[in-house]
N, C-alpha and C positions, 0 to 999 in steps of 0.2 A: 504494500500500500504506500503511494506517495504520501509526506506529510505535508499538509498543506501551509502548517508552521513549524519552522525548526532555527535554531540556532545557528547561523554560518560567522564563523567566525568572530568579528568584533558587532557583528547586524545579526537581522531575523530577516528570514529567505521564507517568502510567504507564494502559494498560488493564487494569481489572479482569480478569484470565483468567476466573476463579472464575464469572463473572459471562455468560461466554458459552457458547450464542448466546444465551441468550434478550434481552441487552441490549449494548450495548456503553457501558459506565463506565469516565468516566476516573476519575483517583485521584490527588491531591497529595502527594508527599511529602516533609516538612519536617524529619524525627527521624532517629532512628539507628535508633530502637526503632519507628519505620512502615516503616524501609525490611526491618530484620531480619524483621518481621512481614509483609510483602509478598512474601519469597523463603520463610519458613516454611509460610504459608500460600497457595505459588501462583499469588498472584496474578501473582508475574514469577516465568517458568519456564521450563524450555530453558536448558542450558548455557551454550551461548553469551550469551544473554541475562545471564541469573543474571551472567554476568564483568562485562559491561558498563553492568548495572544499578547494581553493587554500585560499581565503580567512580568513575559519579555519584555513591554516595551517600559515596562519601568525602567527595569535594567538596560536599558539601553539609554534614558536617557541620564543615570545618573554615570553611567559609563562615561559619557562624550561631554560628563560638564568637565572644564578645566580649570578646579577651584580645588584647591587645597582647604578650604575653612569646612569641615567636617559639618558643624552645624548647617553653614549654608546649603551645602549640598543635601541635605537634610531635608531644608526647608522647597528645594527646586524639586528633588523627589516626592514631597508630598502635594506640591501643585499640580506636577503631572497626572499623580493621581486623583484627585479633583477633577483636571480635565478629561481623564478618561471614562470616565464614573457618567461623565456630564453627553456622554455617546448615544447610547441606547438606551429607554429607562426603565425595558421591560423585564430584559433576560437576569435573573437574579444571579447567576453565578459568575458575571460581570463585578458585580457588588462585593459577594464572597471572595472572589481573588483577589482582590481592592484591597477590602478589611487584612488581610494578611501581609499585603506588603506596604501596607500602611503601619501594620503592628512592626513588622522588622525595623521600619525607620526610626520609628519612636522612640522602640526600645533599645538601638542601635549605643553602645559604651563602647564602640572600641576608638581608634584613632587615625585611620586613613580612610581615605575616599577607598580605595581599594579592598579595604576590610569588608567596608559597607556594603560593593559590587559585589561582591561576593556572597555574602549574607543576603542578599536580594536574590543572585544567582542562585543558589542552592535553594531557596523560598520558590521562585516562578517552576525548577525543575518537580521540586516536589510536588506542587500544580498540577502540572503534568503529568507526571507517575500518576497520583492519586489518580486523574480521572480516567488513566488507560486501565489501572485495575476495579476502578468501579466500572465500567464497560464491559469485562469481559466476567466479574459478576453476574452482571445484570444479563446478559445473555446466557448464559449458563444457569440461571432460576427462571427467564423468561420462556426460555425451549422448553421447559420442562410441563409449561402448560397447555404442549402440542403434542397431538400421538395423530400417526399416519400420516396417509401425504394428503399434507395441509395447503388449504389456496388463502392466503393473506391479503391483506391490505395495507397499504400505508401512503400516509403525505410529507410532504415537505422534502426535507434529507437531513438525515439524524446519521449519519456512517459515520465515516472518518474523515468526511469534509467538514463536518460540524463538531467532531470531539479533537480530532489528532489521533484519533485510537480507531479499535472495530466498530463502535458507536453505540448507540441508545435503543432505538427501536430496530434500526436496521443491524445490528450489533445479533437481536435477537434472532432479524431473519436471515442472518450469514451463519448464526450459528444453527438455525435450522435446517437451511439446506445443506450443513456440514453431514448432520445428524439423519439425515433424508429425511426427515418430519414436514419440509414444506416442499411441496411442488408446482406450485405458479405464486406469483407475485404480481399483484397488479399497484402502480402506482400513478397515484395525480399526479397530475400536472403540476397545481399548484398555484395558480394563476395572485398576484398580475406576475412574479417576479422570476417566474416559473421553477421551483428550485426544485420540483419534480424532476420536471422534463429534460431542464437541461443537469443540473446535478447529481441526484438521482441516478439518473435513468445510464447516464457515464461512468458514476461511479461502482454500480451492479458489471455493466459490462465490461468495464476495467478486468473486473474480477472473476468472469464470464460464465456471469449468472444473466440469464436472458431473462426481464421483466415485461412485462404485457402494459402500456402506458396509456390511460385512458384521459380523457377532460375531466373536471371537477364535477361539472355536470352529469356525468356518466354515472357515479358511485350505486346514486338509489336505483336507477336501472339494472345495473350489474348487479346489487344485490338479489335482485327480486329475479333475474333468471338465472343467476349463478350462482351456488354455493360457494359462500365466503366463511372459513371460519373462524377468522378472527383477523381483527386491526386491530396494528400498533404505531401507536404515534411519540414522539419528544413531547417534551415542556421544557416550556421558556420559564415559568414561574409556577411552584405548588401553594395555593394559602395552606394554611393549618388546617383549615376544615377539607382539604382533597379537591377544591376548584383549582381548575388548570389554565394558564395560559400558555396557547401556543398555535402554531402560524395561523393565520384566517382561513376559516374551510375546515377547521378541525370541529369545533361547534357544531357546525352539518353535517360531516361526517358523524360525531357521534346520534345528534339525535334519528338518526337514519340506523346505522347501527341496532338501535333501541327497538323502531318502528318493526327491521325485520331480524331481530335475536339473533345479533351477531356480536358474542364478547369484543368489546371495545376495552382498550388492553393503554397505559401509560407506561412508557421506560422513563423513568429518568434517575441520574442521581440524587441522592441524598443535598449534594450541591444544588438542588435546582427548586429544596424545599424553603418557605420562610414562614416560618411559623410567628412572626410577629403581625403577618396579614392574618386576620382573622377568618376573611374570606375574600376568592375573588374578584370582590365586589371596590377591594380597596387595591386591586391590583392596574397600576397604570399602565395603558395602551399604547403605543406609538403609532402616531400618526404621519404618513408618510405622503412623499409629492406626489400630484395627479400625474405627473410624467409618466412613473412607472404604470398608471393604467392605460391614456392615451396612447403609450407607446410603446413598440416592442423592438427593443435594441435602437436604432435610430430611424423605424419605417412610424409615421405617423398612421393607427390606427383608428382615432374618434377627433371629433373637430378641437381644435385646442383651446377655442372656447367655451367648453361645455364644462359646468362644474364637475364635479368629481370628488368622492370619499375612500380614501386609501387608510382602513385599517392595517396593522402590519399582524396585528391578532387579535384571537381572540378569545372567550371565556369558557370553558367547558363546564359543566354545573360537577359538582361530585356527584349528584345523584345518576347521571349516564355513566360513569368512568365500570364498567366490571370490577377493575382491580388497577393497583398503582404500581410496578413493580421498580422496585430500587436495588441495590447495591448489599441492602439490609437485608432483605426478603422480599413477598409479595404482602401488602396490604389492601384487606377491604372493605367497603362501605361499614359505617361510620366511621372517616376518617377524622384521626386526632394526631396528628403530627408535634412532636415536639422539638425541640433545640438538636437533637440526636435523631430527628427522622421517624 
């Protein structure tokens, strides 16, 4: 599996998303102000990602300050983080990686700039580690809720384009068709930003696993003539009471789901709970430009005068969700999440 972030040398060597399939570009990044611009504009995307992207780029910019005043630098690494934080507002584990390398600064006694990169370094790796072993977790209890050959569902991309690991939901169906437990895979589109279509649907074949790629539109039809026996989707953010958010389209997916009893299934990590929301009621949206609906890639598809509402997601009730499955186990309905998941 390519990683889509990794560490090359004194930078972070990231793949263009934006950019696939028609190519696969990598992309250097040096700033504060390339890395903020790389999560604003997609290029690194997927929750978990987006943590451990951002992460790096602390380190990287406390790296490239040329300040010997320890405090100062101190002070420049806690800005960055500030303005990274300040990116997306929805995916919580954005936040979670923040709070850690914001805790290393803080509590940072030693006496070089270079002690500190390092102590940041070893902090973002850990990052990292952690969510490739909550991944391969969470697929290995996720499969376990599959017998025979199974035909699946899923949206967005939740792989390795969105963790840096085997992934979330797709995590589960790479390790099902390891396991021969699933044998079709049908995935949305995903519309407007398509991370199905083009994400998705690349990165299965990368790995050449052949998926079956329908419209969003599709789902409840496909349900009702095709046995589906279970969708699994990512979260961008769990409240404490089990309401999800995660990309737009997953809300209809589930209550379709419901309509014709097809377990509707969450991966996510532990990382991706906040139990200080009470419910997804207080979980904030991100609202994004009518660009990405008018248009696809640079061909203008609707007049560019016509208003336009670009959620980037949206709410899943816990009462649809089957089950949540984490890193911890499988939990379900009534859930009560706490500080530990």
């Amino acid at each position: 599996m390519i990683k889509p972030v990794e560490l090359f040398g004194d930078t972070i060597k990231i793949i263009d998303q934006t950019r696939l399939p028609e190519m696969v570009r990598f992309e250097y990044i040096y700033t504060l102000q390339e890395a903020t611009d790389a999560i604003k504009n997609l290029k690194v995307r997927g929750a978990p990602l987006i943590g451990i992207f951002a992460a790096y780029a602390v380190v990287q910019v406390v790296r490239s300050v040329d300040i010997e005043n320890t405090n100062r630098v101190i002070e420049i690494g806690l800005s960055s983080v500030k303005e990274l934080l300040s990116t997306r507002p929805t995916a919580v584990n954005l936040f979670y990686a923040m709070d850690r390398m914001e805790k290393i600064l803080k509590t940072f006694r030693g006496n070089s700039r270079e002690e500190l990169v390092e102590a940041l370094l070893q902090e973002a790796k850990a990052i990292d580690q952690e969510e490739g072993e909550r991944c391969e977790k969470m697929a290995e209890i996720g499969t376990a809720l599959l017998s025979g050959k199974s035909s699946v569902m899923t949206i967005c991309n939740t792989g390795y384009l969105a963790t840096n690991h085997i992934g979330t939901a797709l995590g589960v169906i790479y390790k099902g068709i390891e396991q021969e437990k699933i044998e079709k895979v049908y995935i949305l589109e995903t519309r407007p930003v398509l991370q199905g279509a083009r994400l998705t649907a690349w990165e299965l074949l990368e790995n050449n696993i052949k998926p079956v790629l329908i419209t969003d539109s599709t789902a409840a039809f496909l349900m009702r003539k095709t046995k589906i026996d279970a969708i699994f989707t990512g979260a961008d953010r769990i409240a404490r009471n089990g309401d999800t958010a995660n990309k737009i389209g997953t809300y209809m997916l589930a209550v379709l789901a419901r309509h014709h009893n097809v377990p509707f299934y969450v991966v996510a990590p532990t990382s991706s709970i906040d139990p200080s929301l009470k419910t997804g009621s207080e979980i904030r949206i991100e609202e994004r430009s009518k660009e990405e609906i008018i248009r696809v890639g640079e061909k203008l598809i609707a007049p560019e005068e016509v208003e336009a509402l670009n959620y980037a997601f949206d709410i899943v009730p816990s009462d649809l969700i089957t089950a949540i499955i984490t890193e911890e186990g499988i939990f379900h309905p009534p859930y009560k999440f706490s500080r530990k998941g």
